[in-house]
FIPA-372598 format. One line per field, with one value per residue: residue number from 1; residue in one letter; x, y, z of N, C-alpha, C, O in turn. Coordinates in steps of 0.05 Angstrom, whole numbers. Layout:
pos = c(NUM|...)
code = c(A|...)
n_xx = c(X|...)
n_yy = c(Y|...)
n_zz = c(Z|...)
ca_xx = c(X|...)
ca_yy = c(Y|...)
ca_zz = c(Z|...)
c_xx = c(X|...)
c_yy = c(Y|...)
c_zz = c(Z|...)
o_xx = c(X|...)
o_yy = c(Y|...)
o_zz = c(Z|...)
! end
This chain:
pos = c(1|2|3|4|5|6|7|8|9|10|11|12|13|14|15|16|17|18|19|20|21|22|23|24|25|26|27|28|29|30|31|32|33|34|35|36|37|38|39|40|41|42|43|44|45|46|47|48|49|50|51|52|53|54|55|56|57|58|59|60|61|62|63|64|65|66|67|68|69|70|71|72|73|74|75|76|77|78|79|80|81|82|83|84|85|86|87|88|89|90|91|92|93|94|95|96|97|98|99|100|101|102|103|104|105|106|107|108|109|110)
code = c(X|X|X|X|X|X|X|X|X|X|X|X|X|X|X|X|X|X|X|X|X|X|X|X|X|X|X|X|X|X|X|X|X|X|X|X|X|X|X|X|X|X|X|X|X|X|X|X|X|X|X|X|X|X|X|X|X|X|X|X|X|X|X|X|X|X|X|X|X|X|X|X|X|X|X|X|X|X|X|X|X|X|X|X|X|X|X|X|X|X|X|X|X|X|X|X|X|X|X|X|X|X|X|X|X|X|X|X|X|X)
n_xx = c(1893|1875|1810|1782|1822|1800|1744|1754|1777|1734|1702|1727|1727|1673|1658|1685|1650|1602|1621|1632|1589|1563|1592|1574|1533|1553|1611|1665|1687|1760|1788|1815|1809|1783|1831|1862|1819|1837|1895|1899|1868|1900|1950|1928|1918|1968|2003|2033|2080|2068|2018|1988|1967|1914|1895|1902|1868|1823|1813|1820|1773|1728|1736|1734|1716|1661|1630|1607|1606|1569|1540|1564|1561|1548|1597|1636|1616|1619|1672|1702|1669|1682|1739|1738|1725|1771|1805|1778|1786|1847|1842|1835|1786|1729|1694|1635|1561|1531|1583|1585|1537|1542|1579|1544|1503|1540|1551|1498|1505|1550)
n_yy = c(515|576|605|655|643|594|606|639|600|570|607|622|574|570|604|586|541|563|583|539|517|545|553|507|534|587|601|606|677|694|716|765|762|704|682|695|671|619|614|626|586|534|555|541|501|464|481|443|426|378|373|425|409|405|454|479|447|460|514|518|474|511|554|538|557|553|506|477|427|357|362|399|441|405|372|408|434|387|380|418|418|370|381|414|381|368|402|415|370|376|423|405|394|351|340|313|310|338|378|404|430|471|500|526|542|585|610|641|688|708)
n_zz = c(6455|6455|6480|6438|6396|6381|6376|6330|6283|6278|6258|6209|6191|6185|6141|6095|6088|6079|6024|6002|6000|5960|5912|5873|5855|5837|5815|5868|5866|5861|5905|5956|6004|6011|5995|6044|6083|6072|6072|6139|6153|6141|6173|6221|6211|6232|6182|6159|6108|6067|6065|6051|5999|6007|6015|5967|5939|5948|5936|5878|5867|5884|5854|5806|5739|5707|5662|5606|5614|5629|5690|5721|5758|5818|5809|5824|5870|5899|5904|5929|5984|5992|5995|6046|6082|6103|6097|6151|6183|6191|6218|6268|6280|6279|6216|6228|6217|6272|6273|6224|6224|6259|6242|6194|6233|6260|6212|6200|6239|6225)
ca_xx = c(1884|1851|1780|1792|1835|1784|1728|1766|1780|1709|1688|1742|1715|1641|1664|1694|1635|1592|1636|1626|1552|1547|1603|1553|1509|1566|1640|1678|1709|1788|1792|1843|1779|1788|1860|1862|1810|1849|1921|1895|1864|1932|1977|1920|1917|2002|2016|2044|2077|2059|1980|1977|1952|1882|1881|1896|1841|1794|1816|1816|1750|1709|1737|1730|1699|1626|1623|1577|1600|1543|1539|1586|1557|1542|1623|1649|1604|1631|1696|1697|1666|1715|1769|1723|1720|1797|1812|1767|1805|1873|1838|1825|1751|1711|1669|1608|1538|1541|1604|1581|1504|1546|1581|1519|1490|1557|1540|1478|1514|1567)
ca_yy = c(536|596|607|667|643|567|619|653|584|572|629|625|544|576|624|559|524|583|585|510|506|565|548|497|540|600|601|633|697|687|747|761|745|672|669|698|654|591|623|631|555|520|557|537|468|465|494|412|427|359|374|447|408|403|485|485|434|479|531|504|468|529|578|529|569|542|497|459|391|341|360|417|448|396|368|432|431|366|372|434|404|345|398|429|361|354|430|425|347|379|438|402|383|321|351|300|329|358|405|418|445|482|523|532|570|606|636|662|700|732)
ca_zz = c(6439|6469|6472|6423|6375|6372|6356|6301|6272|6270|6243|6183|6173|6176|6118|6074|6089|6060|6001|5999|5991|5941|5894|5857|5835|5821|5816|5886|5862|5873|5921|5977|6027|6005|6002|6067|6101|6069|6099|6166|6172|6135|6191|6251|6217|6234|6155|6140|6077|6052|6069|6031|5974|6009|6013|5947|5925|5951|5915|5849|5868|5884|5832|5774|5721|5694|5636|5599|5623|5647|5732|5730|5788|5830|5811|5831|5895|5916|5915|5953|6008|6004|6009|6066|6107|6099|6128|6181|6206|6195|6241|6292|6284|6259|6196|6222|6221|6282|6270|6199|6236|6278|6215|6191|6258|6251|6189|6207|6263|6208)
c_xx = c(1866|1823|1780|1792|1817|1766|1732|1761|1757|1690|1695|1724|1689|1641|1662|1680|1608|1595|1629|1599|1547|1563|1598|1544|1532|1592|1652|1692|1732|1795|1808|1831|1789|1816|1868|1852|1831|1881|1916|1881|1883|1945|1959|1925|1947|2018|2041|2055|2057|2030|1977|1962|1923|1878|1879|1878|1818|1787|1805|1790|1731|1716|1730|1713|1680|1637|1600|1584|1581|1552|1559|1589|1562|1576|1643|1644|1622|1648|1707|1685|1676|1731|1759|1732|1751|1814|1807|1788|1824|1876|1842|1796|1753|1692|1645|1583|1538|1560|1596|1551|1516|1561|1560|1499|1511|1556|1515|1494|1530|1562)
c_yy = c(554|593|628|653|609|581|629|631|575|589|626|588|553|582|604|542|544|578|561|501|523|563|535|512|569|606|624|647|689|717|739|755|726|661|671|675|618|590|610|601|536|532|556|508|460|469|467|426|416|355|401|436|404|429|491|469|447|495|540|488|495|551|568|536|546|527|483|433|379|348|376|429|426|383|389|439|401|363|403|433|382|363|403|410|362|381|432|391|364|403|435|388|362|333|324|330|342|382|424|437|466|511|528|552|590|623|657|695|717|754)
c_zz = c(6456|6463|6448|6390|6362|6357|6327|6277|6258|6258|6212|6171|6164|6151|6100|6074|6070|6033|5988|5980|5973|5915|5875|5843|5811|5836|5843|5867|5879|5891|5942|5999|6034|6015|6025|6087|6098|6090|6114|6169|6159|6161|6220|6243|6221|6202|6150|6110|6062|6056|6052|6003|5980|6012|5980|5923|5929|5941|5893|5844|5864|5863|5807|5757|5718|5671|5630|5608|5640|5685|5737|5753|5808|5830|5833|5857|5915|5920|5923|5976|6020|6019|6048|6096|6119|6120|6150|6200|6213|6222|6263|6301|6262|6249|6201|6226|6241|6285|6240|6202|6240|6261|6209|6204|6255|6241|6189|6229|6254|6195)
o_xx = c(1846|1813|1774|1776|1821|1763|1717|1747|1756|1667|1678|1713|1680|1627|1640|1688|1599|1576|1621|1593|1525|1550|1610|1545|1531|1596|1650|1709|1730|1808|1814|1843|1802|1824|1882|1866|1836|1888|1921|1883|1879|1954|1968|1933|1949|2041|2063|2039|2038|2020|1958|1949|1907|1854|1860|1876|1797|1764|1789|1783|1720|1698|1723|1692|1684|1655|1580|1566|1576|1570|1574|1609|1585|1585|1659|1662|1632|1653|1731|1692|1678|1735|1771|1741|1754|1826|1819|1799|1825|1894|1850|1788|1766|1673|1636|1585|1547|1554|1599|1545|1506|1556|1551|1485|1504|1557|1514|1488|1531|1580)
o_yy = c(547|580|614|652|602|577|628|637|571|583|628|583|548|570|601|521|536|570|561|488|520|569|542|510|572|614|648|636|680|736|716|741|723|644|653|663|601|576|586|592|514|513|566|491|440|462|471|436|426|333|398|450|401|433|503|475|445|498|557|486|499|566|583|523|524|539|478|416|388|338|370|430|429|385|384|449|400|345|404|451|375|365|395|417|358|381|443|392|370|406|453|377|356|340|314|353|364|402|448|454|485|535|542|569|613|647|680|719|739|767)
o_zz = c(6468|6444|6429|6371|6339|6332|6308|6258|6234|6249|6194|6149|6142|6136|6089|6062|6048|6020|5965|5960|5963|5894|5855|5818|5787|5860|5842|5853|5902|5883|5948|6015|6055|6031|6034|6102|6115|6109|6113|6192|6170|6175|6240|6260|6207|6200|6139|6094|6050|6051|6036|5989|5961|6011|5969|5899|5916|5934|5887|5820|5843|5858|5789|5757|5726|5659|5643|5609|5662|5698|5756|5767|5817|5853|5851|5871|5937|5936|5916|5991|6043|6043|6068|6118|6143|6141|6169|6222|6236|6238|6279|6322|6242|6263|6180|6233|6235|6297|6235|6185|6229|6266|6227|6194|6247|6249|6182|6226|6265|6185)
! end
């Protein structure tokens, strides 16, 4: 992988890691942003058919409207950062603490 096209990758996980941590408190808007950033890391992670169902758990995690059910946020948070962990293996990277810091500096930088 180029140097380039690794950064890119990282940039787009930074984004979905963003998205990640803020979808708790309020629902990602379904915008072409999103769908985009998801695209572009399914066809770096080799676009597996039989793996697209972890882009589209992310999806469906972070857009899930609000309800009143007990721990809605905090549900909705966590399994968007499942998805999160699961994009970034199929990436190429190990989501441990260090790679997940490292999104984190990322974002500042966006």
């Amino acid at each position: 992988m180029s140097v380039l096209r690794e950064q890119l990758v990282r940039k787009a996980l930074a984004a979905l890691s963003e998205i990640a941590d803020e979808c708790g408190v309020e629902p990602a808007r379904k915008s072409l942003t999103l769908r985009f950033l998801l695209m572009f890391t399914f066809v770096e992670g080799g676009a597996d058919p039989k793996q697209k169902w972890i882009w589209d758990s992310f999806w469906e995690a972070a857009t899930r409207s609000k309800s009143k059910a007990p721990q809605d946020e905090y549900i909705r948070g966590r399994d968007a950062r499942s998805a999160l962990d699961s994009i970034c293996r199929e990436s190429g990277y190990q989501p441990d603490v260090d790679f997940l810091s490292h999104l984190r500096k990322q974002r500042e930088k966006l």
